[in-house]
C-alpha positions as CSV (number, residue, x, y, z in Angstrom):
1,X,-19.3,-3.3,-20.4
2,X,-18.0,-6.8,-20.6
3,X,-17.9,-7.2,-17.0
4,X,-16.4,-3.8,-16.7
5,X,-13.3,-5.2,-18.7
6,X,-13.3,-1.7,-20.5
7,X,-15.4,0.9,-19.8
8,X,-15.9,4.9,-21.0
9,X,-13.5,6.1,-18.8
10,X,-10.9,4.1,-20.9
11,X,-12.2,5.8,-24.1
12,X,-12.3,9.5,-22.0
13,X,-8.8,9.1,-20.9
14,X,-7.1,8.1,-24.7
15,X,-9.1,10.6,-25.9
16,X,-7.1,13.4,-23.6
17,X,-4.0,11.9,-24.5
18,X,-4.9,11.7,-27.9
19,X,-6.1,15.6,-27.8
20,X,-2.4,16.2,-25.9
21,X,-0.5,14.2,-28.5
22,X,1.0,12.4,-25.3
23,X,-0.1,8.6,-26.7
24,X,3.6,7.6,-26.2
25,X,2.5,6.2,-22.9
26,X,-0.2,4.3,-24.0
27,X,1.9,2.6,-26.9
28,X,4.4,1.4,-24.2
29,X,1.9,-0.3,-21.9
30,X,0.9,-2.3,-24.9
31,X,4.4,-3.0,-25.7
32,X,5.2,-4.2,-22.6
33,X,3.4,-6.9,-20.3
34,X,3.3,-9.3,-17.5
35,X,6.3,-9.4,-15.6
36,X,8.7,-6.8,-17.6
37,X,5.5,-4.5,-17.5
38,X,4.9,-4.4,-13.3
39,X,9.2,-4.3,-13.3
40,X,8.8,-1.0,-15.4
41,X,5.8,0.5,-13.4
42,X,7.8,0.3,-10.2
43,X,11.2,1.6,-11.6
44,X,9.9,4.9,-11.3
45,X,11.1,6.4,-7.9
46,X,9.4,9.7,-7.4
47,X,7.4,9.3,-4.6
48,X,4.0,11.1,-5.7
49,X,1.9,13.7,-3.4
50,X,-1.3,13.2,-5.2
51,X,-2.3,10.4,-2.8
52,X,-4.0,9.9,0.7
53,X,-0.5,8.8,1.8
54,X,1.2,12.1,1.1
55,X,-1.1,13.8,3.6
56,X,0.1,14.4,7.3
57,X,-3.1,14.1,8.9
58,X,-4.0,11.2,7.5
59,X,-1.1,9.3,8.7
60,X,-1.6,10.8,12.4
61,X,-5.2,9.0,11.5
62,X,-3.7,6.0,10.7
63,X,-1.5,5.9,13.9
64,X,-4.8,6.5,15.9
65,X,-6.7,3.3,14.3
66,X,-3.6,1.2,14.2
67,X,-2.2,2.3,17.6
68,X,-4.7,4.5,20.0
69,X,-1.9,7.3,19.4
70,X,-2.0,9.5,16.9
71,X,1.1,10.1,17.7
72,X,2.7,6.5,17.9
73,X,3.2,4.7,14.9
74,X,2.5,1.3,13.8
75,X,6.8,0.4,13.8
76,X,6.8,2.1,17.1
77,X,3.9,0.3,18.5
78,X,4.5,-3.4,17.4
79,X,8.3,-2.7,18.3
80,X,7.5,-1.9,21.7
81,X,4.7,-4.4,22.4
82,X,5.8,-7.7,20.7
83,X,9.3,-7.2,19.9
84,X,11.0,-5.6,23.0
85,X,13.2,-6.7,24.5
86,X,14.4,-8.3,21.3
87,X,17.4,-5.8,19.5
88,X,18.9,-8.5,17.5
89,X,15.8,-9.7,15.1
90,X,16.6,-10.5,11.6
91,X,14.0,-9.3,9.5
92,X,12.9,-9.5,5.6
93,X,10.5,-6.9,3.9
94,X,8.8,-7.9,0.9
95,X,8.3,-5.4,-1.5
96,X,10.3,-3.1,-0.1
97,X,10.3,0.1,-2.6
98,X,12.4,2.7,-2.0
99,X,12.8,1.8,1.4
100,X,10.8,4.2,3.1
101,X,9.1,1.6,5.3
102,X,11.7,0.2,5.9
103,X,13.9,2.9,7.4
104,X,10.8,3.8,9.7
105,X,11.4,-0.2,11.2
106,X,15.1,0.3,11.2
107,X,14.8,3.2,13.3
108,X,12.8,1.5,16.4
109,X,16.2,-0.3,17.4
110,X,14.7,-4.1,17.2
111,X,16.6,-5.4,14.3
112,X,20.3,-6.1,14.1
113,X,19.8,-6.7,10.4
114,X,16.6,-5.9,8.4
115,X,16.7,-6.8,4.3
116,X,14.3,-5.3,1.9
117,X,14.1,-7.4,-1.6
118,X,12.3,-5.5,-4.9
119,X,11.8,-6.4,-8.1
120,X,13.3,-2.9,-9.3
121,X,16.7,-1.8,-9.2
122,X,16.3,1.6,-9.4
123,X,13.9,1.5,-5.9
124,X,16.6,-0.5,-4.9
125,X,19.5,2.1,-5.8
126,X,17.6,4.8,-4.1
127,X,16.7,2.8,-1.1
128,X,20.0,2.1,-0.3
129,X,21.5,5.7,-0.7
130,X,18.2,6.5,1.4
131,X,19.5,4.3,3.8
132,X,23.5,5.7,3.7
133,X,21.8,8.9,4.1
134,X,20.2,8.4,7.6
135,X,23.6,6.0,8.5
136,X,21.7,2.9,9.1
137,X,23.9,0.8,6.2
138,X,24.6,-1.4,9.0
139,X,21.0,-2.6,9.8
140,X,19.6,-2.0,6.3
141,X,20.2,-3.9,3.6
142,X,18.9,-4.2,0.1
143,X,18.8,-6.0,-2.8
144,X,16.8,-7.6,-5.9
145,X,15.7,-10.9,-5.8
146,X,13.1,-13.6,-5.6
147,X,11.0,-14.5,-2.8
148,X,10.4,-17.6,-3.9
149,X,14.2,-19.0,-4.2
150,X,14.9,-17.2,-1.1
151,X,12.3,-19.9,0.2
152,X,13.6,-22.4,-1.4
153,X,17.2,-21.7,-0.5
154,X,15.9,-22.2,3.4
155,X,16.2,-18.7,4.1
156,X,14.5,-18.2,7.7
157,X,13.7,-14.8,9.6
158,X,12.6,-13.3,13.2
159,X,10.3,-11.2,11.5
160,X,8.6,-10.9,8.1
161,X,7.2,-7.6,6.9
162,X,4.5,-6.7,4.5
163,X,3.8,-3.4,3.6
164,X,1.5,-2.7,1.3
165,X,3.3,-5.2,-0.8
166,X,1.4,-8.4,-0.1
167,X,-1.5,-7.4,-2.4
168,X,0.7,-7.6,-5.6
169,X,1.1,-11.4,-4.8
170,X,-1.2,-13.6,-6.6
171,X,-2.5,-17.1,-6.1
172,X,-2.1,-16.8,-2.5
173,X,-3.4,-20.3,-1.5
174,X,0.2,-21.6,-2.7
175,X,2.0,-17.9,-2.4
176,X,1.2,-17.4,1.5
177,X,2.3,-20.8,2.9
178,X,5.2,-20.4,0.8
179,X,6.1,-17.2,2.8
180,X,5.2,-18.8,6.3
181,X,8.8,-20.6,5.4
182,X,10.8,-17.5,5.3
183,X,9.3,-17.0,9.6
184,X,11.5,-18.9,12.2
185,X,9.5,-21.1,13.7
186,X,8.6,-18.7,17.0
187,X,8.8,-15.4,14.5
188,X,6.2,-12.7,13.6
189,X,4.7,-11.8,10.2
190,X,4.1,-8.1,10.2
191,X,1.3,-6.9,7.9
192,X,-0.2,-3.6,7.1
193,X,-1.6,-4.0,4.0
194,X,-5.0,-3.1,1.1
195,X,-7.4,-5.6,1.5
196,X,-10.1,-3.9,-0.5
197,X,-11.7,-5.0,-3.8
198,X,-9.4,-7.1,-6.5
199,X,-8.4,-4.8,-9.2
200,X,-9.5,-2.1,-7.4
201,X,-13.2,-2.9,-8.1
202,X,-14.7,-0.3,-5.9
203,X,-18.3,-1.5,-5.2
204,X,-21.3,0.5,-5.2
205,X,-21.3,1.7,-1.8
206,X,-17.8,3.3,-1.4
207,X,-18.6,4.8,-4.7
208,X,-21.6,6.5,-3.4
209,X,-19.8,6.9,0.3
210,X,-17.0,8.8,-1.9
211,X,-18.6,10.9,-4.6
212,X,-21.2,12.2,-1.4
213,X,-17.6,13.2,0.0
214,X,-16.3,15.0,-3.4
215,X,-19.2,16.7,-3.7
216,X,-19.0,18.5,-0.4
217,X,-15.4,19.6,-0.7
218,X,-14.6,22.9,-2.2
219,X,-13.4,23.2,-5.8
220,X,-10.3,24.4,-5.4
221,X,-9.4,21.2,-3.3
222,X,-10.8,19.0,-5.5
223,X,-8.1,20.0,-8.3
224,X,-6.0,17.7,-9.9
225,X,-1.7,17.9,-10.6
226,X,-3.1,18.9,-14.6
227,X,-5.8,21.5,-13.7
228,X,-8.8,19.6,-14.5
229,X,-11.1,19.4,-11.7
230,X,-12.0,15.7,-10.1
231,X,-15.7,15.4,-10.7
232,X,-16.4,12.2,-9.5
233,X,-14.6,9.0,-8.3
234,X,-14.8,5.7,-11.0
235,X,-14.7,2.1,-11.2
236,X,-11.7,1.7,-13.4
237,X,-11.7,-1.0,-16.0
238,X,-10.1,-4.3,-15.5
239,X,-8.1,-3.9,-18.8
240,X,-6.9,0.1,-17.5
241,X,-5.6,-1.8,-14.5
242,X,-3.3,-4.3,-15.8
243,X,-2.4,-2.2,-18.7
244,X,-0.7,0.0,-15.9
245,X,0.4,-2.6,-13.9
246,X,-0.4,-6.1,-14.1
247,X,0.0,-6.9,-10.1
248,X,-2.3,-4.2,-8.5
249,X,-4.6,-5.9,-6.0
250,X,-4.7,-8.6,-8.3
251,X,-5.6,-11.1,-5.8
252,X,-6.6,-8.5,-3.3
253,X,-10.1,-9.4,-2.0
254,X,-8.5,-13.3,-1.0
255,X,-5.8,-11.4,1.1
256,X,-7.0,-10.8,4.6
257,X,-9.0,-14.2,4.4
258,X,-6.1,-16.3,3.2
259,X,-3.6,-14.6,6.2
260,X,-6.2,-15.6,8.6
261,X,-6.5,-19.3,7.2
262,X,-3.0,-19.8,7.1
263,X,-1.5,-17.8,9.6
264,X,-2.2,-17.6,13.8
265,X,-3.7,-13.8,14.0
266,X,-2.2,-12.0,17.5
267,X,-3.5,-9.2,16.6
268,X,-5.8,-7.1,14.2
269,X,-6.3,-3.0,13.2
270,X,-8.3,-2.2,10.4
271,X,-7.9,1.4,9.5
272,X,-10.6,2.5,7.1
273,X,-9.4,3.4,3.6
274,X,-12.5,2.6,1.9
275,X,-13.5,6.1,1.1
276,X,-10.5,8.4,2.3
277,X,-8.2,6.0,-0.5
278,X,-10.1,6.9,-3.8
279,X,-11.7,10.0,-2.7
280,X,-8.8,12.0,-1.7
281,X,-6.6,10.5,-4.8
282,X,-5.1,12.8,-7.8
283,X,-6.3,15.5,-5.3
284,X,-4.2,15.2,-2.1
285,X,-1.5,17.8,-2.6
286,X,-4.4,20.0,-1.7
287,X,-4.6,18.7,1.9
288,X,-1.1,18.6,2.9
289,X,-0.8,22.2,4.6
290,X,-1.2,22.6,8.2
291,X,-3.4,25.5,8.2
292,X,-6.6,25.4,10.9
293,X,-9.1,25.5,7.6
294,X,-7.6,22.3,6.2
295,X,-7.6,20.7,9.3
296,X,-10.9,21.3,10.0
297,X,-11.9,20.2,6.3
298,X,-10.0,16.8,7.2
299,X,-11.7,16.6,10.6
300,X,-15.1,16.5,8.2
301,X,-13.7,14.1,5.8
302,X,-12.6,11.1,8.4
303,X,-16.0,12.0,10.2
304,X,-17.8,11.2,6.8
305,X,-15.8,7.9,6.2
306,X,-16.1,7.1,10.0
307,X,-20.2,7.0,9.4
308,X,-19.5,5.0,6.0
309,X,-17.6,2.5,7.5
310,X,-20.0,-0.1,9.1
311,X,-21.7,-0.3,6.1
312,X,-18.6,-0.1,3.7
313,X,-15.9,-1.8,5.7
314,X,-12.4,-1.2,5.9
315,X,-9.9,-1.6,2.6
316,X,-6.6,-0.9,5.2
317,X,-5.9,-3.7,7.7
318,X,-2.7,-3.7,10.0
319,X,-1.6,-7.4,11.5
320,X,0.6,-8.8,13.6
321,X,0.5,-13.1,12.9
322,X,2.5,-15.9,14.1
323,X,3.1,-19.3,11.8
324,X,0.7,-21.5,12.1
325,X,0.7,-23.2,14.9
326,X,1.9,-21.8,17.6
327,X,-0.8,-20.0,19.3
């Protein structure tokens, strides 16, 4: 409808809410938009364990596309192959959250300082006391601010990081060489990053790839955090997504062409996503036990987006990139 501006599953999903008396929510995504409304989104902290990320042997699948160790990760791999024997880089994350990321770089011993910048001070707040917590305040450091004065003020760094913050960044023909000025000159741009469909468009064949998925999994892992069961995966509407938050994957789909236009590329992992991402979402919690049957469940999932993938491609890409240039 309308270019899938709105759609049924927008009427479906006011129509539970209305049925729950919860329209609260609603009423204060209309109240609130652009800028002030993707601040709000990302003030909330709690991290949630509904999505693929939350799942343990997903990351270790992750590792194994990004690294060829399932047991190496992606901070561990780039510290050791294109930092070392560097201990003194200054770097800056975009995006940083509540610092998760963050700590994980931190913790490979390459940076002497390493700054995350939000737009939320409450992800800020917690990433910093995340940070006290693990006694890294003297490499970490965190703060609100924005990008583009820092690259105005000539603000330069060893290495640049983004993680899974990149894809909120729109117009990124001006946005991306405008970053490329925050890299010293012989510096690294760090990506790992969604590179899937703008808006989260899902196209036809990882919907298909997906729902085949779904319907092979059990019931009782296909549960979602209210009860309800997860029937199918869905296109959602173009108005649903910046109604929730304005910036997500808004300029997604230009994102891995636009880093390799403007940027020197050393070196590139995809990591599949495609069907794993929306499939396994609302429903993860489900997966995140150890036990041989859910492993063995898991080992049939990444199988199934494994065979999906040549025709699909891959929505997860991880990068390392120098400023143009320098070869």
């Amino acid at each position: 409808m309308l270019n899938n501006l709105i759609n049924r599953h927008d009427a479906d999903r006011l129509l539970r809410k209305v049925r729950k008396l919860d329209l609260d929510p609603v009423l204060a995504k209309l109240r609130v938009r652009g800028g002030a409304r993707v601040v709000q989104h990302w003030s909330q902290v709690d991290p949630s364990l509904t999505e693929w990320w939350a799942i343990p042997a997903v990351i270790k699948r992750w590792n194994l596309l990004m690294t060829g160790d399932a047991e190496t990760s992606f901070p561990q791999y780039v510290a050791a192959k294109h930092f070392a024997p560097r201990t003194d880089l200054r770097g800056l994350s975009l995006g940083c959250g509540t610092g998760g990321n963050e700590l994980l770089w931190a913790k490979t011993g390459a940076f002497s300082l390493l700054e995350g910048v939000d737009v939320a001070q409450q992800r800020i707040d917690f990433a910093t006391r995340a940070a006290a917590d693990e006694g890294l305040c003297d490499v970490l450091r965190f703060r609100v601010t924005d990008v583009n004065r820092m690259a105005a003020d000539g603000e330069r760094f060893d290495v640049l990081l983004g993680l899974q913050s990149l894809h909120h960044f729109d117009n990124l023909d001006e946005t991306l060489p405008r970053l490329s000025r925050l890299i010293e000159p012989e510096g690294t741009f760090v990506v790992d990053e969604f590179v899937g469909p703008t808006r989260f468009q899902w196209t036809d064949g990882q919907l298909d790839a997906a729902n085949a998925l779904l319907a092979r999994l059990p019931e009782e892992r296909r549960r979602l955090a209210d009860g309800r069961i997860k029937r199918r995966v869905v296109r959602p509407s173009k108005l649903s997504m910046v109604l929730d938050d304005p910036s997500e994957a808004v300029d997604a789909a230009a994102l891995l062409p636009g880093l390799r236009r403007h940027f020197d590329v050393v070196e590139e992992r995809p990591y599949g996503g495609t069907v794993l991402h929306i499939a396994f979402s609302g429903i993860a919690h489900n997966f995140r036990d150890q036990e041989p049957e859910t492993l063995a469940l898991l080992e049939r999932c990444f199988a199934a987006e494994d065979a999906a993938l040549p025709d699909v491609g891959h929505d997860f890409v991880a990068m390392v990139c120098r400023p143009r240039g320098l070869g």
